[in-house]
C-alpha positions in Angstrom: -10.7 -55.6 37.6 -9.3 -54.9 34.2 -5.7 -56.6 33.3 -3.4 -54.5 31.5 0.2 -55.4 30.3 2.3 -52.3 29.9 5.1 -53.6 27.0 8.4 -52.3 27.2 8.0 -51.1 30.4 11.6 -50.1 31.1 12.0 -47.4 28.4 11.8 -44.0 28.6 8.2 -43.5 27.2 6.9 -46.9 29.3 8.3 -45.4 32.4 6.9 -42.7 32.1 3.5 -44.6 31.1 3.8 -45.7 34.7 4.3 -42.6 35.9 0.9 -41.1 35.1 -0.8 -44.2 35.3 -0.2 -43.7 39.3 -0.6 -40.0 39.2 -4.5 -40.6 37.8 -4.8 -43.7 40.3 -5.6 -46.2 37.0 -6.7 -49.0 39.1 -5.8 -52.1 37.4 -3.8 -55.4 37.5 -0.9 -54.9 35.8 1.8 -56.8 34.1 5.1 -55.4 32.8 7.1 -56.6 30.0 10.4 -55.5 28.5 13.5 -57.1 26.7 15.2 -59.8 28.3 18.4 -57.6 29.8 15.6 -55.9 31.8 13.8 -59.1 33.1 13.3 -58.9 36.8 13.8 -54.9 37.4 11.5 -53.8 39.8 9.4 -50.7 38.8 6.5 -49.1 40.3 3.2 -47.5 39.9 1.9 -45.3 42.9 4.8 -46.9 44.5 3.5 -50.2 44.2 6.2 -52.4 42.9 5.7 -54.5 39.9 8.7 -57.3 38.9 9.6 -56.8 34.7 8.6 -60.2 32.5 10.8 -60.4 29.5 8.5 -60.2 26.4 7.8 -63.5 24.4 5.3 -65.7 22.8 4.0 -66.3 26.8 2.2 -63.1 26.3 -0.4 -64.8 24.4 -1.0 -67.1 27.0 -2.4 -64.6 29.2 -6.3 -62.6 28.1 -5.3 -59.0 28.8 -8.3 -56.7 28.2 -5.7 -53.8 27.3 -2.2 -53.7 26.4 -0.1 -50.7 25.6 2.3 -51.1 23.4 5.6 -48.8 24.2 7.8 -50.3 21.8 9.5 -50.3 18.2 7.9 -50.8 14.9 9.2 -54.3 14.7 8.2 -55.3 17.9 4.3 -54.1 17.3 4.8 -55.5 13.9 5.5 -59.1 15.4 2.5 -58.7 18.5 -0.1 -56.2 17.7 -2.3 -57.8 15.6 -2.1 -61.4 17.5 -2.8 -59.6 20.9 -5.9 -57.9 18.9 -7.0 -61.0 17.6 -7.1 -62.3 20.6 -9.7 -59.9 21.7 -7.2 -57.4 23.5 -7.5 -54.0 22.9 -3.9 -52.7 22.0 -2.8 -49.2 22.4 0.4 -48.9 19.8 2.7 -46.1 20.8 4.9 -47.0 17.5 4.2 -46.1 14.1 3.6 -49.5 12.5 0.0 -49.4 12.2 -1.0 -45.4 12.0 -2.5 -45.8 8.3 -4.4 -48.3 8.9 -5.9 -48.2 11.7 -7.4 -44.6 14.0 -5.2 -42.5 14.9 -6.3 -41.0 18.0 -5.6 -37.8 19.7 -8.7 -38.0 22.5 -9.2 -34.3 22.7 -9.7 -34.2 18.9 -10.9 -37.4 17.8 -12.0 -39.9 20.1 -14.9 -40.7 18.3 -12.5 -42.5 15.7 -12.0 -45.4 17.7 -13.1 -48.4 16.3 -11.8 -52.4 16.8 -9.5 -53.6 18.7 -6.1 -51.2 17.4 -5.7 -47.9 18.2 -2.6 -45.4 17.3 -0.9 -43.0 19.7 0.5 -40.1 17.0 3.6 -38.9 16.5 4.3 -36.5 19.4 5.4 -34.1 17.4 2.5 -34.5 15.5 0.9 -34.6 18.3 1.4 -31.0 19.4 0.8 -29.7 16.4 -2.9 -31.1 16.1 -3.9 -29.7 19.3 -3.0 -26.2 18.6 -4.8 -26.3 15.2 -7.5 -28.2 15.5 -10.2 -25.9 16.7 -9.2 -23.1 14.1 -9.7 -26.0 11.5 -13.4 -27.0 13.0 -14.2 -23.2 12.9 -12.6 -21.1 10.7 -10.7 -24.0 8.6 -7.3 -24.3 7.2 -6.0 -24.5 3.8 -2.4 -24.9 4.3 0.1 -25.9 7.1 3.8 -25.5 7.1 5.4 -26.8 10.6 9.0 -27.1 11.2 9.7 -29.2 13.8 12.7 -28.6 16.8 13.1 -31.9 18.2 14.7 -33.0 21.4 17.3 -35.8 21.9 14.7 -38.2 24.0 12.7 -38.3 20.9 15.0 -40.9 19.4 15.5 -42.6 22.8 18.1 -43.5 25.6 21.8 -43.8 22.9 20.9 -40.5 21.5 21.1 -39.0 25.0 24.0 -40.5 26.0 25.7 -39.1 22.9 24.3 -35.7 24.0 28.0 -34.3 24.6 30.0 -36.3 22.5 32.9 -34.9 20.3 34.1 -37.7 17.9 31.8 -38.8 15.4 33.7 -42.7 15.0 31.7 -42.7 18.8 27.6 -42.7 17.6 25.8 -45.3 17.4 22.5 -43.5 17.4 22.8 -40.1 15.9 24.3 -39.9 12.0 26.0 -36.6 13.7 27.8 -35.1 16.8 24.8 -33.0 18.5 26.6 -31.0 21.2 26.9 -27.3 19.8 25.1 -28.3 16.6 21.3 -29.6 15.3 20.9 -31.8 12.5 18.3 -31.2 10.0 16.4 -34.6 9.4 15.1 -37.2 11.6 15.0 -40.3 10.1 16.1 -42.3 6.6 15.4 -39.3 4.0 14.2 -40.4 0.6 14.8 -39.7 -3.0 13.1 -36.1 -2.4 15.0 -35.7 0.7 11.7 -36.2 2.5 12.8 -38.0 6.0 10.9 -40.4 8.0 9.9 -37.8 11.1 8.6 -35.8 7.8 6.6 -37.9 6.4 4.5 -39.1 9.1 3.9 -35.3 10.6 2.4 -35.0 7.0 0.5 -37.8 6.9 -0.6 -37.8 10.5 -1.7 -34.0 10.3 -4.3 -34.3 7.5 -5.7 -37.8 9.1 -6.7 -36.3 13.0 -8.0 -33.2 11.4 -10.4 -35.1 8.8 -8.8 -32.5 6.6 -7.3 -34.6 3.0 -7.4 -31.0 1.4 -5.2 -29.7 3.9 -1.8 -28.8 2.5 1.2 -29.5 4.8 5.0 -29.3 4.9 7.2 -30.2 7.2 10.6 -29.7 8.1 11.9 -31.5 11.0 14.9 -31.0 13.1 17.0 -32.7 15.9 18.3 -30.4 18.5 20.6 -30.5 21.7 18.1 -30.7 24.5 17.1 -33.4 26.5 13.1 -33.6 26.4 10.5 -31.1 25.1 10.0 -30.5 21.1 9.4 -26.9 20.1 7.3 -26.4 16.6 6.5 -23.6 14.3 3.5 -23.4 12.7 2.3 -21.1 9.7 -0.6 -21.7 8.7 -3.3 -20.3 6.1 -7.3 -20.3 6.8 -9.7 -21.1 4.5 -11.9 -18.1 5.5 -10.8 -14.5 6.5 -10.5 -13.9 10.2 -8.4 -11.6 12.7 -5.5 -12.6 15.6 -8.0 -12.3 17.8 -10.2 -14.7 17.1 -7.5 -17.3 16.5 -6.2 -16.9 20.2 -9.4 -17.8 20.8 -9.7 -20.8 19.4 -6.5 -21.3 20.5 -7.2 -20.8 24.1 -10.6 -22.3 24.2 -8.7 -25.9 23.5 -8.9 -28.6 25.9 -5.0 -29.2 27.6 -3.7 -26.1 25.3 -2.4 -23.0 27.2 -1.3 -19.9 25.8 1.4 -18.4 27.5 3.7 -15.4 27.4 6.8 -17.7 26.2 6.7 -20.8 25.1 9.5 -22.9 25.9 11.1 -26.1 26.8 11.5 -25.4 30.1 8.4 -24.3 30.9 6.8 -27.6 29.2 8.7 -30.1 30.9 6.9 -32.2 32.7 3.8 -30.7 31.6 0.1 -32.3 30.3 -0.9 -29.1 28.5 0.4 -28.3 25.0 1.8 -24.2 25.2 1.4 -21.5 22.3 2.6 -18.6 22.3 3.9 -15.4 19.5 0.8 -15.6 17.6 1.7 -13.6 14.8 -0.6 -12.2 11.6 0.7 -11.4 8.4 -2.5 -10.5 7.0 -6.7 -11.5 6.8 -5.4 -15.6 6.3 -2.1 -16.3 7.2 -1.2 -16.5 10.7 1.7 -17.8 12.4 2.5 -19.5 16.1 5.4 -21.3 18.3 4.5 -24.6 19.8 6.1 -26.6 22.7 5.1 -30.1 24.2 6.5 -32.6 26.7 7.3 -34.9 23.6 7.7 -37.8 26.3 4.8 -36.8 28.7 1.9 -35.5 26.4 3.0 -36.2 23.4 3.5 -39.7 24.0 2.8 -41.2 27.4 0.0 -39.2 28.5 -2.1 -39.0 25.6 -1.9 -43.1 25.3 -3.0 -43.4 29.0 -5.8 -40.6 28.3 -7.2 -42.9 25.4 -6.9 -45.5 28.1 -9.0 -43.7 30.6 -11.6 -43.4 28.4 -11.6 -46.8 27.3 -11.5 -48.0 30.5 -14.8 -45.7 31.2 -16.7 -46.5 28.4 
């Protein structure tokens, strides 16, 4: 039976990790790891209970044939490409690695795959791809201009715990006070005012869709809602087409729905990425609204799917 080691186990995106490992009855031994102020927790898969190790050099005492990496930049910086060397196969959920090595959204480009490290997108990101990338295999895209509405889970536990503050002297996560208000960057901006959350839906965009051609902007935001990330997404085809048969690339997508309304609520807890208000301005430029579980699909569940598969192949 395989071993895998689920790192940082006790977050929001590892718990969840958990949560749909049970749900598709991943049969495994598993190992849980976290910081040390959540060393000895008990959490569970399928209701099995599993005690939390806290993380540290021990990890490489132990041949794991997969590890998932649900943790900070710094932390995959430090143990990714040790764990790889040592013949693990490493999921990274952070976003250390995504240039270098495949970036894999498995309903797009599983076939990337290749060594030992493999890159879970940017959820946001993440949603995005899925809507678009059958209209750019088909009818193909020329440019891409997504702005991003981004929920509070996104940049973890603090920011939701400063969901309702008032007094700015109080954050310790978020540059500004959220409640009644949305802030419009994610991330260090640069000398462009390009931010972080930017950047990589940018980057990311062109690199799952084999598209270097592909023009994209981006313009994300962080807004007052617990968990789901809403996108819009114009977008111009390379080739003339009608609404039609857009919704119809649209609908024949693996895990996309289209749906009256999109909407956070209705994605919550969801594994399917929802469209909806297809719009057409004329013969090659189109427009859509977007919603994903950022914490579920856009995160947890697309990491255990690439998992599956691994496991299967």
């Amino acid at each position: 039976m395989d071993k895998i080691a689920i790192v940082g186990a006790s977050g929001q995106v590892g718990r969840t990790v958990l949560d749909i490992l049970g749900e598709k009855g991943v049969e495994a031994d598993f190992f849980l790891f976290a910081s040390q102020k959540s060393e000895g927790k008990t959490l569970y898969i399928k209701s099995k209970p599993y005690k939390v190790n806290a993380l540290s050099e021990d990890i490489f005492l132990q041949n794991y044939n997969y590890v998932l990496m649900c943790t900070r930049e710094d932390i995959s910086k430090k143990y990714v490409p040790r764990l790889a060397g040592n013949g693990t196969i490493v999921i990274d959920f952070s976003a250390q690695f995504r240039k270098q090595y495949p970036l894999i959204v498995p309903q797009i480009n599983y076939a990337d795959i290749s060594g030992n490290i493999i890159c879970n997108p940017n959820c946001a990101t993440t949603g995005a791809v899925m809507a678009l990338f059958r209209i750019n295999n088909y009818i193909g895209l020329k440019s891409v201009y997504i702005s991003t509405y981004q929920s509070l889970s996104g940049a973890g536990k603090l920011a939701l715990d400063e969901r309702y503050e008032k007094n700015s002297k109080n954050l310790k996560k978020l540059d500004y006070v959220i409640d009644n208000n949305l802030i419009p960057y994610i991330g260090n901006k640069d000398e462009n005012n390009f931010c972080v959350e930017e950047k990589k839906i940018i980057y990311e965009t062109k690199k799952i869709l084999h598209n270097d051609k592909l023009f994209v902007m981006a313009q994300t935001v962080r807004v007052p809602i617990d968990v789901c990330h809403g996108i819009s997404i114009f977008f111009e085809t390379q080739e003339k087409c009608t609404k039609s048969q857009i919704k119809q690339r649209i609908i024949n997508t693996p895990n996309v729905k289209y749906v009256e309304c999109a909407m956070p609520l209705l994605a919550k807890g969801q594994d399917d990425v929802l469209v909806s208000g297809l719009r057409q301005y004329d013969e090659r430029h189109f427009a859509m609204f977007v919603v994903i579980d950022n914490l579920r699909k856009g995160a947890a569940q697309n990491g255990v799917e690439i998992l599956i598969k691994l496991i299967g192949r």
